[in-house]
Structure formats: C-alpha cells, structure tokens
C-alpha positions, 0 to 999 in steps of 0.5 A, a space after each residue: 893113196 898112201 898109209 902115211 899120214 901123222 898118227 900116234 898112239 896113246 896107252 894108259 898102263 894098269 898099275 899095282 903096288 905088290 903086297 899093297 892091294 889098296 894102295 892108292 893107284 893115283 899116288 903110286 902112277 905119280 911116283 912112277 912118273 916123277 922117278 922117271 922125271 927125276 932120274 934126269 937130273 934136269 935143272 928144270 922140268 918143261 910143264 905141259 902147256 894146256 893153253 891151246 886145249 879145249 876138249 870139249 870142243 865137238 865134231 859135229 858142230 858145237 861145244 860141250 857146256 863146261 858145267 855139263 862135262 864129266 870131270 874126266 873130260 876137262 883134260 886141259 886143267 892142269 891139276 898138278 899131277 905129274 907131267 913129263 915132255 920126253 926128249 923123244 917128243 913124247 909125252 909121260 903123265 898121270 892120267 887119273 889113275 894111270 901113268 900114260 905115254 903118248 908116242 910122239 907124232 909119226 908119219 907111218 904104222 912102222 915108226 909107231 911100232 917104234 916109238 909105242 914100244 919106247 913106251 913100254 921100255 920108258 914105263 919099265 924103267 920109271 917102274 924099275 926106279 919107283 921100286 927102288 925108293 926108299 921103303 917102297 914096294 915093287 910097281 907093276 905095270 901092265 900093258 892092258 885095257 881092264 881090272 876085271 872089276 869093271 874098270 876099262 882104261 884106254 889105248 887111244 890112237 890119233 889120226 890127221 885128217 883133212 878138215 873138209 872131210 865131212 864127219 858124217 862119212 868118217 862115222 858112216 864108215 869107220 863103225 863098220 870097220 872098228 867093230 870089224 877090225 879086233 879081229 886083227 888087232 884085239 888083245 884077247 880077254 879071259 872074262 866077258 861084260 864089264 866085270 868080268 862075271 861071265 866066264 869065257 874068252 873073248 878077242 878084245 879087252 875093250 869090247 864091253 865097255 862101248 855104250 853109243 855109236 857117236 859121242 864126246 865122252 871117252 870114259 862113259 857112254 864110251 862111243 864107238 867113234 869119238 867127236 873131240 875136235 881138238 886138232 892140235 894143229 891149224 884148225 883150218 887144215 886139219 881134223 885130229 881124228 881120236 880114236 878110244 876103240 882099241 886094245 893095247 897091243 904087245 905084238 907089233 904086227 897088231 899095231 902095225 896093222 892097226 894104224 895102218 888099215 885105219 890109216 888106209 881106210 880114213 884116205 878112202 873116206 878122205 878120197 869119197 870111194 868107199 860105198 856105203 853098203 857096210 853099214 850095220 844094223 845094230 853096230 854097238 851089239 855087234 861089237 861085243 857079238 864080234 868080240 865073244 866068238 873067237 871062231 870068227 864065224 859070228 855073222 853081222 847083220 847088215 842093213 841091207 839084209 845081208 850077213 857076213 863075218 867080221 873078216 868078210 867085213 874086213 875083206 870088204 875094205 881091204 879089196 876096195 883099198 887095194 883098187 884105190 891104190 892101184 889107181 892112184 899110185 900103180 906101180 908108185 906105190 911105197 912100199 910101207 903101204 905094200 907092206 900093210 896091204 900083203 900083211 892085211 891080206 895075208 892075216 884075213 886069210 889065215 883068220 878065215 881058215 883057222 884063226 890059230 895060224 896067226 898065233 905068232 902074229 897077233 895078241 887075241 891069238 897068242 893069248 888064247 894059244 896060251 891059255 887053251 894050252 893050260 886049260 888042256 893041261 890042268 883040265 880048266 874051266 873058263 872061269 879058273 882064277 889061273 886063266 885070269 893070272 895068265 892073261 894078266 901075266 901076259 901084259 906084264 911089261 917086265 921081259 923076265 916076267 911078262 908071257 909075251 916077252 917069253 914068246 919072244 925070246 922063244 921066237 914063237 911071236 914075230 916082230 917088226 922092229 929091232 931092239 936098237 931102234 927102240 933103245 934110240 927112240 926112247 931118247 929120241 924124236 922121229 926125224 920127219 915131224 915136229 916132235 924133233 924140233 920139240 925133243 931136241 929143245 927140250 935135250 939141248 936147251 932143258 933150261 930154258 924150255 919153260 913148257 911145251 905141247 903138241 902145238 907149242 915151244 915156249 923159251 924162258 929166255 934170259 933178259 926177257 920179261 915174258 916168256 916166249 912161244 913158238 908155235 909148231 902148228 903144222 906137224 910135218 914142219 920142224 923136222 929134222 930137214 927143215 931144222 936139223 942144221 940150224 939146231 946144230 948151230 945154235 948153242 944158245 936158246 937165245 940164239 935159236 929164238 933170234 934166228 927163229 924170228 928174224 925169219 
C-alpha cells in the first residue's frame, strides 16, 4: 500500500491578449505554443504521433460511434494545431482554445509537484516570447478553470491503474471522494453557477459545470468520473484512469495532496477495503452544495440516512487508508506516503476547526484570505467587479503580477519543492519512467525523432525507406536505469535503434 504509482497532470491555461478583448483565443494560444517551439531553433519539430489513440473507446464496455461524438472528443485527429514534445517528456499544444501542458508521467505527488509546476515556468516563457513578436500585444496566461462567461477548461490528472479492477468499484467509491476532496484541493472561485451571475464565493472553480455521475464526454454533460479508456500503455495490464474533476492549483501542498490521496484511494479500490458505506444520495447536487459553503459545515446525505460533512467524508477515507497501510507495509512504509497520510491528517483537522488555519497551505483558503481582506478594507460586496480582478489576479502566471507569487515571496504560502528542480525539470524528463527514454531522444537525436507520444519513439533514420517506431508500452521501462547508459553511448540515432533491436 503505497502512493506511488504513475500519475500526471494535465492543465489547460485561460489566455488574453491585452487591449485585445476579442482577439481570437485559438490563434494567440498558437503563437504561444509555436514561440516556445521556435525558440528552440531545432532543425526539426517531432509531431505527436496520434495513431495509437482512440478516445472514444468507453469503460464500461463498448465504443462511441465517431459520427455520434462531439467534435471536441475526437482528440486523435490531428488538426494541424500547434504541437510540441518537450525534452522533459512533456507535452505543450493547443487544445481548441487553450494552450495546455501535459507533465510527463511521474511515479509520485511530489515529482508532480515538480514537473506541474515546470508547466508554468514553460507557459511563461512561451508567454514571454509570444509578446515580443513583431506588432503583437502582451499575452496573458492564467492558471485557472473559468472566464466567468460560462466557459469551464480543464485541469485533468491521469492515473495507471491495474486492468482487473472492476470499473464499477472505481465509481462507487471514487464519487464519494471527488465531490469531498475540494475541500482540500479546490481553487477558490468568486462567482457561483456556470456565469458566474450569482454573487459569492465558492471552494472550486469547476463545481458548476458536472452534469452526470458517469460519462465519456469531458467538455459536456461533464461527468463526475470519466470513462475513456484509453490506457496508453498495454491494455492487457493496465487502465489509464482520467480524471477532469479538479481544479488547477498554484499552491503546491494542493497538488500534493490531490495526487496523493487520490493515489491512495484508487490502491484500496485496487486492494477491495474499502466498504461501500459513503455513497451519496444525490452526488452531482452535492457537489456544488459541498463547493458554496466555505464554512465546511454543509452535511451530504448519505444513502444510508446518514449526514456528514465533506471533511467527515474525507476523514472516512484517510482512517481506512492508514489501517491499510499499517497493514500491509507496518514500519516499511516510505516515506512519501508518510509524507501524504501526516499532511492529509493534519489539513483535515485545521479544516474541521477553522478553515482559515490552512490559508498558507491550500489555493481555496489563500484566495478567500485575500479577498475577505479587500472586502474588509473597502467595504465590498460579493458581487464587486474588484473581487472578480483579485481572483483573477491570483492565477496570473507572471511572478511580478500574479497574487499567489506575492504570497510566496512574502512567505505566507508553503512550498514543497525548490526552484532549482524545477528550473531542471523544464528541460528535463523524471528519471524513473519512460518519459526519459522519450526527452532524451528528442534532446539528443532532435533530427531524427520524426514523431513521438506517450506510448511511442519513432526515428527517421537515414537509408531506411520507412520510418521506424519504437514502442514504450510500459511506462516504468525506458528509465534512466534501464537505458541511461546505453543513450550515453549512443551518439548516433542509427546506433541507438541498432542496439535497440539486436536486443
């Protein structure tokens, strides 16, 4: 019982051009994506290889109809926006409206923390040199979930999770749990329904947009747990479970927590302890209930008749996680996942006490610290335009700009991880998964790596008429310990694929 297993995130930031209200959001998140590409100055850009993709394929057992699906499902067309494969692993594109990074895969929360957060100095910078082509405005990036105009994008974590898992138990009990856990890991919203028109404060940004308990879709009828299966890996072994409940998170101990007790939940799904006495009686509702009362003092109705809070919920699943853990691992335990069990435990109790102790901890609380302060001071109303700018400003990705960066220098928001790792994880991979096999090819061979993705390599290689793929099927193969040494050697792609297939 561990919280390691292969994870990642994969956030799509808001984006506007300054001066430029209806400037075209698709057009200028290209122009931030290719700056960064072009910045470069590679002899040649790696396509994303969409081949062995199919989004449409479902959980529970069949697959969508493509002339059934919504357009912005069909995400293994390739339609010619841009696309970069970073030498960390990662990958930057433009999804519909919005640039978005997808961190490398990670076999921990903290190694997330570490790469999520090279997402935002890689958004910056691409930012940064957009702005300074010729005749082009300032572009702003946000790390946030909604325009207030009734447009919700996504920050979407990924899971591996063992095949014979029975969906229907991952359901059962992860929706008591997402609709529970933005009590630790919500963003903090000024604004409630989709538009915003409602005035008040609420703990998540995405709250108002989940339609559906269980689903396909992810950019409508937004289901509370999602059912692509679409592992990226072998299929035999392993289920991808995709999760587009959560908020994007600029505090580091939100993210921590988020992959971590998600990680820990899904191994006693995986293990069959958990009991199913948490289900809710009408989950979708609560959601948004859970997500209007910042006090914490809202009580769910369980289908068994039984009323709790969300932090009673999550204490639920903390205390059944801990007795798993002492079971199966005693005093083996490592100490990350020591790490996430303390931190939970520790976060649940402030939260039951006075939710205000985690303002330097978590994004909800810090953003509501902020804005009960400016509402003290001028004397405003929930529905002020100025509370909407604040919290606006918070997700604001430039340090000199963005609210959270000023809590930071300001030491009122913890952090986990230093600014030299991420500085190194911009450019490159985590060391123990695939995605080092992947960033090293494309940072030593970036002339003959013709396209890659999460499951693929493919060399262009001189004297061969085709092109030539090598499969990366198992994520925690291609690691630095299994191929460090021999990309060391290799000087040459044509070498690397030789000793790669005389194996």
């Amino acid at each position: 019982m561990s919280v390691r297993r292969v994870m990642g995130t994969e956030v799509e930031y808001g984006i506007s051009v300054q001066g430029q209200p209806t400037a075209n959001p698709m057009l200028a998140s290209t122009q931030v994506v290719n700056a960064w590409a072009n910045a470069g100055a590679r002899a040649r850009r790696a396509r994303w290889d969409f081949e062995e993709e199919n989004p449409l394929r479902d959980a529970r057992g069949f697959e969508l109809a493509r002339d059934l699906a919504d357009s912005t499902q069909l995400t293994d067309e390739d339609l010619g926006l841009a696309n970069v494969i970073l030498t960390n692993g990662a990958r930057l594109y433009v999804d519909h409206a919005h640039p978005e990074y997808s961190t490398p895969e990670c076999t921990g929360p903290r190694d997330v923390v570490v790469w999520d957060k090279a997402g935002e100095a890689v958004m910056l910078r691409a930012a940064t040199l957009a702005s300074r082509l010729p005749n082009n405005p300032p572009m702003l990036l946000y790390k946030n979930n909604v325009d207030n105009k009734g447009a919700s994008y996504g920050a979407h974590e990924n899971y591996l999770m063992d095949r014979a898992t029975a969906f229907g138990d991952i359901v059962a009990h992860l929706v008591p749990f997402f609709v529970t856990r933005q009590a630790v890991c919500g963003a903090g919203r000024v604004g409630r329904r989709q538009d915003g028109s409602e005035a008040g404060f609420q703990i998540s940004q995405r709250a108002d947009y989940f339609e559906v308990e269980v689903g396909l879709e992810t950019t409508l009828k937004r289901p509370l747990v999602n059912t692509r299966d679409e592992p990226h890996a072998d299929p035999q072994k392993y289920r991808r479970l995709h999760v587009i409940i959560g908020d994007a998170n600029l505090a580091e101990i939100s993210t921590f927590l988020k992959l971590g007790t998600t990680s820990l939940v899904l191994k006693m799904i995986e293990d069959r302890v958990l009991p199913g006495d948490l289900a809710l009686e009408r989950p979708v509702r609560e959601l948004r209930d859970v997500s209007y009362d910042a006090s914490l003092t809202h009580l769910l109705r369980l289908k068994d008749g039984r009323r709790m809070t969300a932090v009673q919920v999550q204490w639920e699943y903390l205390e059944h996680a801990k007795k798993h853990v002492d079971r199966t691992l005693g005093s083996d335990v490592d100490d990350e996942t020591s790490e996430v069990l303390e931190r939970w435990e520790s976060v649940l109790g402030r939260l039951e006490a006075d939710p205000m102790q985690c303002k330097d901890e978590l994004d909800w609380v810090a953003k509501l610290a902020l804005l009960e302060s400016y509402r003290d001071r001028d004397r405003l109303d929930w529905d002020h335009p100025k509370l909407a700018l604040v919290d606006l400003q918070y997700a604001d990705v430039r340090p000199d700009k963005g609210l959270y960066h000023r809590l930071v220098r300001l030491g009122r928001m913890q952090r986990l991880v230093d600014d030299a790792a991420v500085t190194a994880a911009v450019s490159d991979p985590p060391e123990d998964t695939r995605a080092y096999f992947r960033g090293r090819c494309l940072a030593k061979y970036p002339e003959q790596v013709a396209a890659a993705s999460w499951d693929s390599v493919i060399f262009d290689l001189p004297g061969r008429d085709s092109l030539q793929r090598v499969p990366t099927m198992e994520p925690q193969r291609g690691t630095r310990e299994h191929v460090g040494a021999l990309l060391d050697r290799c000087d040459t792609a044509e070498q690397l694929f030789a000793a790669l297939t005389s194996r």
